[in-house]
C-alpha positions in Angstrom: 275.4 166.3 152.3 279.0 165.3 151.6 280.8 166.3 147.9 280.8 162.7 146.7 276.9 162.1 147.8 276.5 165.3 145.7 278.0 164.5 142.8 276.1 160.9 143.3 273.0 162.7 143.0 274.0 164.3 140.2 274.7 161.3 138.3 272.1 159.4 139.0 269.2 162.3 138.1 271.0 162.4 134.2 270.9 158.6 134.0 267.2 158.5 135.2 266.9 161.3 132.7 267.9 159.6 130.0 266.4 155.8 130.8 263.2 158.2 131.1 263.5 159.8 127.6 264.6 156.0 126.3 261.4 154.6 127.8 259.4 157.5 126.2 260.9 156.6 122.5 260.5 153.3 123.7 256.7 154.0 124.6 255.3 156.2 122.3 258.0 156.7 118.8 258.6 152.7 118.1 254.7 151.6 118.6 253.4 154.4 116.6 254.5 152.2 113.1 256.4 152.3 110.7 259.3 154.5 111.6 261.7 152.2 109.7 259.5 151.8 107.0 257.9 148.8 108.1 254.0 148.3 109.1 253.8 147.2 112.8 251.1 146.0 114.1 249.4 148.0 117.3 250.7 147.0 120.7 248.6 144.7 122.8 248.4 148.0 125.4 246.2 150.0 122.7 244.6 146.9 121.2 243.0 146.5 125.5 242.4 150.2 125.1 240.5 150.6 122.2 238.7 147.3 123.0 237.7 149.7 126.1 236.2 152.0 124.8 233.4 149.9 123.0 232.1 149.1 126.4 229.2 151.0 128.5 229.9 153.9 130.5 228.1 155.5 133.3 229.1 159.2 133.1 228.3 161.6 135.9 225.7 164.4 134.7 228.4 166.9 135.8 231.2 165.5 133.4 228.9 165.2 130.9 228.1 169.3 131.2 231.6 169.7 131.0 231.9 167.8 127.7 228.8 169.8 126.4 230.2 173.3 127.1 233.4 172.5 125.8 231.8 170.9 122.5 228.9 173.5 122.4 231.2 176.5 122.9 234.2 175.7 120.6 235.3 172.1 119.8 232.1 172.1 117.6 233.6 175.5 115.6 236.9 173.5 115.3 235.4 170.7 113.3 233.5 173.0 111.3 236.6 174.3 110.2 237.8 170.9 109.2 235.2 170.4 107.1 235.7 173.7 105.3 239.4 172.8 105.0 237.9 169.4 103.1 236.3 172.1 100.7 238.8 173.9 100.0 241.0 170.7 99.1 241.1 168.5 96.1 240.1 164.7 96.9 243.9 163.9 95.8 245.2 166.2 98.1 247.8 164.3 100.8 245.9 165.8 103.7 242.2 165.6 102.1 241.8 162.3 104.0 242.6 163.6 107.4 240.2 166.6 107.4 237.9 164.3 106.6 238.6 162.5 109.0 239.5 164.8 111.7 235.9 166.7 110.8 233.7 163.8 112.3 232.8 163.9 116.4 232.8 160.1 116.3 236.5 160.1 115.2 237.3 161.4 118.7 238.1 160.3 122.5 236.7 162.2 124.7 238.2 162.0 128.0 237.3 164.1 131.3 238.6 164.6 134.7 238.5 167.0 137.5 241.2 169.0 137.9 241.4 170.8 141.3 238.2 172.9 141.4 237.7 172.6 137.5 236.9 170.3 134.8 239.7 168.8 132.3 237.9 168.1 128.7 239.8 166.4 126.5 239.2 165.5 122.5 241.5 163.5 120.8 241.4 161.6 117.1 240.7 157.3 118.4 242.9 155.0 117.5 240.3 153.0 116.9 238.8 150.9 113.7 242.1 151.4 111.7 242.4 155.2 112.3 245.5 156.8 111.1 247.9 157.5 113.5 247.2 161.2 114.0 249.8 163.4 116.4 247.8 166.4 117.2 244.3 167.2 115.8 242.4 167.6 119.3 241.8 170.1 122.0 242.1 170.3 124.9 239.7 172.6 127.5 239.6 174.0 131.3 236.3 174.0 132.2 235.0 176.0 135.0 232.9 174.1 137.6 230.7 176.5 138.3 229.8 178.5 135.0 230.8 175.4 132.8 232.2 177.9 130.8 236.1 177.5 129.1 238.3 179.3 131.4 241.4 177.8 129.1 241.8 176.3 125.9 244.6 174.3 123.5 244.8 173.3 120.2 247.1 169.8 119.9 248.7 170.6 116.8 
């Protein structure tokens, strides 16, 4: 490859770089609300999402193991802790509200995938009926497909 296709190259990686870091503000900062103190109103992309997730699913027994272990053997724990956070805090407390609300299973997503030879489990706070917009607040598991026990775990903070 000649000096001048090199240096090409080059150039063109840092622009995709940063068109893909402006697309990512683009995507995920600016539709989250009210960054310039303004309400927005939710993008027609998470409006069709959260209009999906009120319809029937058929779940394979399998993923649904998966979701069971990982509840059963921690995620359960971690919203136990969220409610003893709300205990600990006075109603007028800023965060009150989002323990609360972060301590409820129905105020979570649950996704699941395979992943190679294991099992993906993800919790994450909905977006939907008028949820706050939350960063952080679920877990995430790696479950094993033959035990169905949590081979890794993470905390979205």
């Amino acid at each position: 490859m000649s000096w001048s296709s090199q240096i090409n190259n080059k150039v063109n990686m840092k622009r995709n770089n940063v068109l893909g870091i402006g697309l990512l503000f683009l995507a995920f900062i600016i539709p989250s609300g009210n960054i310039f103190g303004q309400e927005s109103e939710k993008p027609n992309a998470i409006k069709e999402y959260v209009t999906s997730l009120d319809k029937p699913i058929t779940l394979r027994g399998d993923y649904f193991k998966a979701i069971l272990s990982a509840y059963e053997l921690d995620f359960s724990i971690y919203i136990s802790r969220n409610k003893q956070e709300i205990a600990n805090r006075k109603k007028d407390n800023k965060d009150y509200g989002l323990f609360e609300f972060l301590s409820e299973l129905r105020n979570y997503d649950i996704f699941v995938e395979m992943k190679g030879s294991d099992y993906e489990v993800n919790f994450a706070p909905t977006l939907r009926n008028n949820a706050p917009d939350i960063f952080g607040g679920g877990a995430s598991y790696k479950i094993d497909s033959h035990t169905f026990l949590i081979k890794e775990k993470l905390y979205t903070k």
